[in-house]
VEXRO-415648 format. One record per residue (C-alpha): residue in three letters; x negated, y negated, z negated; chain. Coordinates in nm, 2 decimals. Layout:
% VEXRO-415648
[r 'ALA', [X, Y, Z], 'A']
...
% end
This chain:
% VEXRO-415648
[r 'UNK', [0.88, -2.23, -0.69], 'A']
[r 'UNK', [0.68, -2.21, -0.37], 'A']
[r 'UNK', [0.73, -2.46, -0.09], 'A']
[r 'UNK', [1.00, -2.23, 0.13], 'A']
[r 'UNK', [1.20, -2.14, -0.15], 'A']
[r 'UNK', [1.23, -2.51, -0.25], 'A']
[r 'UNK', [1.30, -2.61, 0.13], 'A']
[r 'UNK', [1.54, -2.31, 0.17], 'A']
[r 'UNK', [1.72, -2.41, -0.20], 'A']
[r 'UNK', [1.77, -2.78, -0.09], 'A']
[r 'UNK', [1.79, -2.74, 0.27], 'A']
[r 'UNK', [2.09, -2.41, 0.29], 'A']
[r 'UNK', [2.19, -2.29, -0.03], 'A']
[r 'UNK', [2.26, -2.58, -0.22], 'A']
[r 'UNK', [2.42, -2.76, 0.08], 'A']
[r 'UNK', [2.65, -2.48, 0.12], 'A']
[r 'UNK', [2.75, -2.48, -0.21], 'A']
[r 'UNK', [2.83, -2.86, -0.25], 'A']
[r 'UNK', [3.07, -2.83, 0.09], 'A']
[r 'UNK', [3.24, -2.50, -0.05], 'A']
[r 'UNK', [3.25, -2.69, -0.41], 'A']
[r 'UNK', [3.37, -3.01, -0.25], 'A']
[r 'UNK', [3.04, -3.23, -0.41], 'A']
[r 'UNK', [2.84, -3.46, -0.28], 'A']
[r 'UNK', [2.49, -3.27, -0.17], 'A']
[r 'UNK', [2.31, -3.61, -0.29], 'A']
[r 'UNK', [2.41, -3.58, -0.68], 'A']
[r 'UNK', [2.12, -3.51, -0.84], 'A']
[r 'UNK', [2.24, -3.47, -1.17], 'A']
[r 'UNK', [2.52, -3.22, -1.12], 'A']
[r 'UNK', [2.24, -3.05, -0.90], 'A']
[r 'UNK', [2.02, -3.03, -1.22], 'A']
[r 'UNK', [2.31, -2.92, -1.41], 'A']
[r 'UNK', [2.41, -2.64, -1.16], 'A']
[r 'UNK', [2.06, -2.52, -1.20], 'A']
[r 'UNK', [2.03, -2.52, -1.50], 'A']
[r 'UNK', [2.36, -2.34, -1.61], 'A']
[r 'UNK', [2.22, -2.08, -1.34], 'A']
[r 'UNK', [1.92, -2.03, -1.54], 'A']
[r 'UNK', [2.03, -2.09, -1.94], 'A']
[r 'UNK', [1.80, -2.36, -1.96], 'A']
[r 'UNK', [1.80, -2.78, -1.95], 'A']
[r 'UNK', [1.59, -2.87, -1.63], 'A']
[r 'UNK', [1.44, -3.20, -1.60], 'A']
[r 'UNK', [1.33, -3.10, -1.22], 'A']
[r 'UNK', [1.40, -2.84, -0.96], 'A']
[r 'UNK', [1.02, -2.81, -1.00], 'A']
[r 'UNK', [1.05, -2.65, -1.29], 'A']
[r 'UNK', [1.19, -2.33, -1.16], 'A']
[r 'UNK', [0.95, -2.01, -1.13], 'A']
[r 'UNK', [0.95, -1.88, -0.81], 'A']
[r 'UNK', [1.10, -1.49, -0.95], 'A']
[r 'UNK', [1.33, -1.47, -1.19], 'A']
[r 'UNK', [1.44, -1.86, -1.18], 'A']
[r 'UNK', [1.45, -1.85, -0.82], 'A']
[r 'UNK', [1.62, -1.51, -0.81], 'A']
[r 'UNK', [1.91, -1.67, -1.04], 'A']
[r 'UNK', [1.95, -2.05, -0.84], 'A']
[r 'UNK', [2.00, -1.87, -0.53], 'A']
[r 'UNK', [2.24, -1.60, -0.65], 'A']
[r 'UNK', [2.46, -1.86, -0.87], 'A']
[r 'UNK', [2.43, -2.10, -0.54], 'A']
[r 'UNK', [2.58, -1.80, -0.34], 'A']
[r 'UNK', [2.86, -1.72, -0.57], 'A']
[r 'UNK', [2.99, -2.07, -0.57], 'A']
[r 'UNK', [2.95, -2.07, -0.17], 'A']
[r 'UNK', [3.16, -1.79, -0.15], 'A']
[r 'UNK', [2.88, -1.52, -0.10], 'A']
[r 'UNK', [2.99, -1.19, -0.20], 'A']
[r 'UNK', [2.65, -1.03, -0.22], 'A']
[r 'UNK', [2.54, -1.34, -0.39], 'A']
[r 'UNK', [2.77, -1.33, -0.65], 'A']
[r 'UNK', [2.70, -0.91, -0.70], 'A']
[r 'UNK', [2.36, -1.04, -0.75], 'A']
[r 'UNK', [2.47, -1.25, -1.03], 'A']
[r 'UNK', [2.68, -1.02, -1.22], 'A']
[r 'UNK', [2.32, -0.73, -1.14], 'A']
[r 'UNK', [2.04, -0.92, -1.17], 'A']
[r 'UNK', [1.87, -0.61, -1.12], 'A']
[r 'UNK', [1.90, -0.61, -0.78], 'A']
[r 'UNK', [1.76, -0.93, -0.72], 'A']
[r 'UNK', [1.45, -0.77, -0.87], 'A']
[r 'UNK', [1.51, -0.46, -0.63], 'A']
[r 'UNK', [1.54, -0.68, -0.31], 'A']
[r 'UNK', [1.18, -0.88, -0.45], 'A']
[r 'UNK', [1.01, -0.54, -0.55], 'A']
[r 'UNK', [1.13, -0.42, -0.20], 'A']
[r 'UNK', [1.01, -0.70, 0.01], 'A']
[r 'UNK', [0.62, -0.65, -0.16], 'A']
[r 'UNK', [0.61, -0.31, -0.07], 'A']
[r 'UNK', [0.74, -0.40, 0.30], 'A']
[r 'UNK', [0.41, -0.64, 0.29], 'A']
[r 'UNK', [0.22, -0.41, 0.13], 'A']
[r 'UNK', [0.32, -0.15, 0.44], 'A']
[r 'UNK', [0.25, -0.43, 0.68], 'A']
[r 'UNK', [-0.15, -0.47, 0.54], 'A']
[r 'UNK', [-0.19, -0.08, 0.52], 'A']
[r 'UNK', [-0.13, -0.09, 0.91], 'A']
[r 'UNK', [-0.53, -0.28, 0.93], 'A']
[r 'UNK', [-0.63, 0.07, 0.78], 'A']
[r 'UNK', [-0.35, 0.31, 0.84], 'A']
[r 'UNK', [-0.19, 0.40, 1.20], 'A']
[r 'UNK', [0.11, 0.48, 1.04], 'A']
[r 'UNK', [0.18, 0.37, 0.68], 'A']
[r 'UNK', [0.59, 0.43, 0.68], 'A']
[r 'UNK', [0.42, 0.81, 0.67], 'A']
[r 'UNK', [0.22, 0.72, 0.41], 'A']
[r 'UNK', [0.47, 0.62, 0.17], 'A']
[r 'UNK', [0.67, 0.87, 0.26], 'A']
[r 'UNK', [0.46, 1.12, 0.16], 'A']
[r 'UNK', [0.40, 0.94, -0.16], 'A']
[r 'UNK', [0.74, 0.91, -0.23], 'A']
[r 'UNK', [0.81, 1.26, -0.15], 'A']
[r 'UNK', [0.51, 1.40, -0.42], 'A']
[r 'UNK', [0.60, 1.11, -0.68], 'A']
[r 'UNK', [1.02, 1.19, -0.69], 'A']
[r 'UNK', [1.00, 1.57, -0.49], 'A']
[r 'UNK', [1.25, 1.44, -0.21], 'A']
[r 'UNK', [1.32, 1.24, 0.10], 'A']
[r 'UNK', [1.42, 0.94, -0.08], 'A']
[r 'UNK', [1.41, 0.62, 0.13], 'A']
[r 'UNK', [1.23, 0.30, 0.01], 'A']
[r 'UNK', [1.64, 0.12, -0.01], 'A']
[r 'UNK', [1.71, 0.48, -0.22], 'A']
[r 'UNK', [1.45, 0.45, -0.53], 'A']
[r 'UNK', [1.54, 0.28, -0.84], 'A']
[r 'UNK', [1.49, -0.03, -0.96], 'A']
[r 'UNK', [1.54, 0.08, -1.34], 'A']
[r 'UNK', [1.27, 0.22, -1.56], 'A']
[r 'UNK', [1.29, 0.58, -1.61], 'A']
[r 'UNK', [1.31, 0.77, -2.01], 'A']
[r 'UNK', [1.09, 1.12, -2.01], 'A']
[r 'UNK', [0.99, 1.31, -2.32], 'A']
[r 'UNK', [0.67, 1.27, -2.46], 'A']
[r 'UNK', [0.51, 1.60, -2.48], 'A']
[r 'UNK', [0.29, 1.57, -2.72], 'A']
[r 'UNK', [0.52, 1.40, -3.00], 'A']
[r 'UNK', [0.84, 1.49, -2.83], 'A']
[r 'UNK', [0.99, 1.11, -2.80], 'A']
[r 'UNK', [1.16, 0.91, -2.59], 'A']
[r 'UNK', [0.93, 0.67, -2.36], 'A']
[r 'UNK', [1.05, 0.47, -2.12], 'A']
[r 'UNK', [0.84, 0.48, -1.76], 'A']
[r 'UNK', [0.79, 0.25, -1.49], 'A']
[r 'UNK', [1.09, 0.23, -1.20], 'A']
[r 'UNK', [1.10, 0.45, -0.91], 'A']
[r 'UNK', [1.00, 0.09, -0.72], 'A']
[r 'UNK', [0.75, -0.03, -0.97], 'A']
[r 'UNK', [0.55, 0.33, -0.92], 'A']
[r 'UNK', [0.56, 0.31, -0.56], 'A']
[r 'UNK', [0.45, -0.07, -0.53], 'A']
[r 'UNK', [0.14, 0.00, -0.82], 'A']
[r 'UNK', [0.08, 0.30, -0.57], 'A']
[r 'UNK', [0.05, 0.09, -0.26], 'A']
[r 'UNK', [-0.11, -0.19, -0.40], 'A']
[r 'UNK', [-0.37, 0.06, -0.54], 'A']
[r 'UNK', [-0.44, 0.24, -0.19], 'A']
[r 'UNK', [-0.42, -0.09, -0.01], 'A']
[r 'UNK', [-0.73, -0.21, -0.27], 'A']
[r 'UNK', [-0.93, 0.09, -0.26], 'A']
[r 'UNK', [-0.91, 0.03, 0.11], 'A']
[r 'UNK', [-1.02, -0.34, 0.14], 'A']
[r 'UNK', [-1.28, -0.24, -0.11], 'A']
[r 'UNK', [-1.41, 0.04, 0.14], 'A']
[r 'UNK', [-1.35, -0.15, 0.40], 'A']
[r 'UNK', [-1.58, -0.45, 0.24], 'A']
[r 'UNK', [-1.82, -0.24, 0.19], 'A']
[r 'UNK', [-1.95, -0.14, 0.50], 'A']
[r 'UNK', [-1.81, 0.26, 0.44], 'A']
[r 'UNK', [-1.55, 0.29, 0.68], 'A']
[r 'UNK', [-1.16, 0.38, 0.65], 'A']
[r 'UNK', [-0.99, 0.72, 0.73], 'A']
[r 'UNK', [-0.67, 0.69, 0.85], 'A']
% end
């Protein structure tokens, strides 16, 4: 868990569900036991939370029992609490591009439009994997998400970039 997400766990979300609970913010063990019913595992320490998936779950059980709608959507999906997280990379993936790029939101457009053959906004593409037919054996594969593609995409053009950049050859825009 990185330092914000354990500040923003102890500091909001968990304070918001002990006062909507009725507990006392200060119990440690019933915080541990919160956490770790949020998780499916026993926690020794907050510390041991992973700063995705572990995170992800905390926060969204913390939400439900603080009355948080979208919170508690997000524990019954948690889908799209790896949506939201796949989402937020690509924004900071757009936000390095703009060193190269004088307007990315273009970019990935455009590479959204070839990949998926529409207008899809980033909030539109899917966070499941995708099934296509393998031509040559004519079986069922599963693909990477909608998301997934676009974020390996981005990450690759923001690399080849740097590396250009790095090497003393310029950047087209």
């Amino acid at each position: 868990m990185t330092d914000a997400q354990r500040v923003h766990l102890m500091a909001a979300l968990w304070p918001r569900a002990c006062q909507c609970q009725g507990w006392r913010a200060g119990d440690r063990a019933l915080r541990l036991r919160v956490f770790s019913q949020a998780v499916g595992r026993e926690l020794d320490s907050a510390s041991e939370l992973n700063s995705t998936d572990d995170f992800d779950r905390v926060k969204a059980h913390l939400g439900m029992l603080a009355d948080n709608i979208a919170a508690t959507v997000e524990t019954d999906h948690p889908e799209i609490s790896r949506a939201r997280r796949i989402r937020f990379l690509i924004r900071r993936q757009l936000a390095s591009l703009r060193e190269f790029h004088d307007n990315p939101e273009a970019l990935m457009a455009g590479l959204i439009r070839d990949k998926f053959g529409s207008d899809l906004a980033l909030d539109d593409l899917s966070p499941e994997p995708g099934i296509v037919r393998d031509g040559r054996a004519g079986q069922l594969r599963e693909t990477a998400s909608q998301l997934d593609q676009v974020m390996f995409t981005m990450a690759r053009i923001l690399s080849t970039k740097r590396k250009a950049a790095r090497a003393g050859q310029g950047v087209a825009a």
